[in-house]
C-alpha positions as CSV (number, residue, x, y, z in Angstrom):
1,X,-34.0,-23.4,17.4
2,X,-31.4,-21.2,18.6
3,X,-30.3,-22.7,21.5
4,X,-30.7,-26.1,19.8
5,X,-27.9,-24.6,17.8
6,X,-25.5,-24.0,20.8
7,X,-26.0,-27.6,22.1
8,X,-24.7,-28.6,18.5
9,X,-21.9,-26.7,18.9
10,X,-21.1,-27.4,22.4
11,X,-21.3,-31.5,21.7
12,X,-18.9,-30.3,18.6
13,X,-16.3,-29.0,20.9
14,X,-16.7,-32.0,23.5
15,X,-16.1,-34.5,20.7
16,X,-12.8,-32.2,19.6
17,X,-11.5,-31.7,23.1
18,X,-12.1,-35.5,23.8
19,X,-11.0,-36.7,19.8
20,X,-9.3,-33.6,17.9
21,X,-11.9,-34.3,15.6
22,X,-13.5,-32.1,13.9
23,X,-17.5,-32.5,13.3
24,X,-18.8,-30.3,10.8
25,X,-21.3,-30.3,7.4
26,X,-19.4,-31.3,4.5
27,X,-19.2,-28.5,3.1
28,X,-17.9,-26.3,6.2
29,X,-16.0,-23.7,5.3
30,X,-13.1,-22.7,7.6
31,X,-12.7,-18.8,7.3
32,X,-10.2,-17.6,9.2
33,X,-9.5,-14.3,6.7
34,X,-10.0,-12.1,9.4
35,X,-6.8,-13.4,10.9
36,X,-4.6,-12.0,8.5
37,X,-3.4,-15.5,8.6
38,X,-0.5,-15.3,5.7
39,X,-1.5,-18.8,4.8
40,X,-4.8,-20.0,2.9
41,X,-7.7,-17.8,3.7
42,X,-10.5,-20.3,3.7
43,X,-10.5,-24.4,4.4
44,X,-13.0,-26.4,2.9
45,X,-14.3,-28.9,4.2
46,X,-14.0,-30.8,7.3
47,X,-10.1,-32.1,6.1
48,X,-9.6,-28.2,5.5
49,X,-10.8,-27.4,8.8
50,X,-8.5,-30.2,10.3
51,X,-5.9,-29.0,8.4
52,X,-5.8,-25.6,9.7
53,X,-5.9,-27.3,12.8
54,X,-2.8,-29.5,12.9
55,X,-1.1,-26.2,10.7
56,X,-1.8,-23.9,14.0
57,X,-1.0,-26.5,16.4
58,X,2.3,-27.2,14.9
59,X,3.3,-23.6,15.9
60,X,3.2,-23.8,19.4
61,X,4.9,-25.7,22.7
62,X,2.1,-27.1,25.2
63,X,-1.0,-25.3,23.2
64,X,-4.0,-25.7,25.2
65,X,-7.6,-24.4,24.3
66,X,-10.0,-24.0,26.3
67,X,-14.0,-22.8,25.6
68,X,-15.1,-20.1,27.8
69,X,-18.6,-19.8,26.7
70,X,-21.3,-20.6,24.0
71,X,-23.4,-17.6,23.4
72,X,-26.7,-17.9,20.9
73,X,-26.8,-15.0,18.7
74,X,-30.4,-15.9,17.2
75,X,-29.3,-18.2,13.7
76,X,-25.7,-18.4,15.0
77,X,-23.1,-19.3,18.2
78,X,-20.4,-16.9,19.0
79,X,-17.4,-19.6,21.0
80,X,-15.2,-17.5,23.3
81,X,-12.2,-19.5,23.3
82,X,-8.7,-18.9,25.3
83,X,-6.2,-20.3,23.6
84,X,-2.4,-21.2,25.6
85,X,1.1,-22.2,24.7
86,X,4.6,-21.2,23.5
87,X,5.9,-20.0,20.2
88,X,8.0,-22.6,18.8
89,X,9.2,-20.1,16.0
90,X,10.1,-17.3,19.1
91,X,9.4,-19.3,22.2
92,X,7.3,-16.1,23.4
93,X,4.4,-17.6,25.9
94,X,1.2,-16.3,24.4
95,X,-2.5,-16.5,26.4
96,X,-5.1,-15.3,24.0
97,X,-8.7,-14.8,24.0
98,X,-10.8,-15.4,21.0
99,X,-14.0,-16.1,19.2
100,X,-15.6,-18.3,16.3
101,X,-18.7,-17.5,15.0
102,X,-20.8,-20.9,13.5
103,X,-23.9,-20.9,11.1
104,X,-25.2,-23.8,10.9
105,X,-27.4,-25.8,8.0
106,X,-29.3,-29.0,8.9
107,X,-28.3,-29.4,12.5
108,X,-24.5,-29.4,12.0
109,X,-21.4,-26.4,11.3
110,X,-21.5,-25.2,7.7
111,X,-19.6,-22.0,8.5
112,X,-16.9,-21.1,11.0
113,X,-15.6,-17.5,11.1
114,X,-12.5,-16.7,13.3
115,X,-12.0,-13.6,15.4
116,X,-8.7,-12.5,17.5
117,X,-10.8,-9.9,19.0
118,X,-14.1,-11.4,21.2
119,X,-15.5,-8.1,20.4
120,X,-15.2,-7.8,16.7
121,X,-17.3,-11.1,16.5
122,X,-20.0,-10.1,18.9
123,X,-20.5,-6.8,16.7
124,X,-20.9,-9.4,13.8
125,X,-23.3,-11.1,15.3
126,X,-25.4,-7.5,16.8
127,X,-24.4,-8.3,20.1
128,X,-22.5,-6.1,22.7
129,X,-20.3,-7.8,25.6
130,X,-23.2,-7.0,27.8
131,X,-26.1,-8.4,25.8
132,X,-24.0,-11.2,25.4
133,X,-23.7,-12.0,29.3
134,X,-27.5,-10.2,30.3
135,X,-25.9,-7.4,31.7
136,X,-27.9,-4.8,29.7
């Protein structure tokens, strides 16, 4: 089932990269608390989700993201993201690498945490950097 899990999430990410849609349970919830995102802590919903979305994309110049990889951590999928663009508020050029981790109900996103550090979220999920890429 696990790995059925990460092909959800993948198709997810194609449809937003393609659309800037996002696909998700009804009742997703959008946590992005570890952040320390001044803002609202949690989105509900899929419109919260999109919400935080258009929010954090308003900030920048050229933002880009990018998915680096989709890693099954048994019921859930760490994203390693890299995220690009320029401040509008400092017009500072900021490259970033990141993670989100998804659980999942019923074949679709009912839970997206967000990390700044890729590492925080692999400890989250009991995996190290090399478990995560078979180096161990």
């Amino acid at each position: 089932m696990s790995q059925e899990n990460v092909e959800i999430i993948r198709r997810g990410y194609g449809h937003f990269m393609a659309t800037g849609e996002v696909r998700a349970h009804a009742d997703l919830a959008w946590d992005v608390s570890r952040l320390g995102w001044p803002d609202q802590q949690i989105y509900p919903g899929v419109e919260g989700a999109m919400q935080f979305m258009a929010e954090w994309a308003d900030a920048w110049d050229g933002w880009e993201l990018e998915v680096e990889d989709y890693l099954d951590a048994g019921d859930r999928v760490v994203v390693i993201l890299n995220q690009r663009g320029c401040s509008k508020a400092t017009g500072i050029p900021v490259d970033m690498r990141f993670a989100q981790v998804w659980t999942l109900r019923d074949g679709q996103g009912i839970r997206m945490q967000l990390y700044a550090s890729v590492e925080e979220a692999l400890v989250a999920v009991g995996l190290s950097e090399q478990d995560a890429h078979g180096y161990a």
